[in-house]
N, C-alpha and C positions, 0 to 999 in steps of 0.2 A: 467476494473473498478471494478469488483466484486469481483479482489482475492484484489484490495486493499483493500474496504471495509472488506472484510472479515479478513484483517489481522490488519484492525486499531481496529476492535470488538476484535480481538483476546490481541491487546497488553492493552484493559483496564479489570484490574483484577475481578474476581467474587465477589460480588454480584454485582457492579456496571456495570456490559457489559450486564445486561439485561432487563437495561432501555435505553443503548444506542442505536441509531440507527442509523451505518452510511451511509453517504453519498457523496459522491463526486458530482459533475456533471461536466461535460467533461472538460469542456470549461474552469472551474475555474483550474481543474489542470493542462491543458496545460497553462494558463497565469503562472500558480506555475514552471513549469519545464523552460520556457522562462524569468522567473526572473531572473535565475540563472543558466546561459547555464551548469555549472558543474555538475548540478545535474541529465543534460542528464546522465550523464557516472556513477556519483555514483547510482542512482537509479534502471539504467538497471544490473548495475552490484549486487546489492543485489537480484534485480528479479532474477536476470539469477539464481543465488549460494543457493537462495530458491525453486526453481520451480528442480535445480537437485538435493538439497536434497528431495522433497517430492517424488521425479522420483523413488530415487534409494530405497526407503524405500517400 
């Protein structure tokens, strides 16, 4: 939950991302990924291709 937070702060531009405060909570994003079974597969596959670019840098 916390790199998503951190990446929904990241995608709102400055000045505005430092009155935002995000947050998920669990439960609401699992009902989100269970709305729409596909986006098991799209979302893990952006995590994955994010998490080995921040790796290899």
């Amino acid at each position: 939950m916390d790199f998503l937070e951190q990446e929904m702060k990241n995608d709102i531009p400055d000045p505005l991302n430092q009155n935002f405060i995000p947050y998920y909570q669990l439960h609401e994003f699992e009902g989100l990924l269970f709305n729409n079974i596909e986006t098991f597969d799209d979302l893990f596959t952006i995590l994955k291709d994010t998490k080995r670019h921040f790796m290899v840098q």
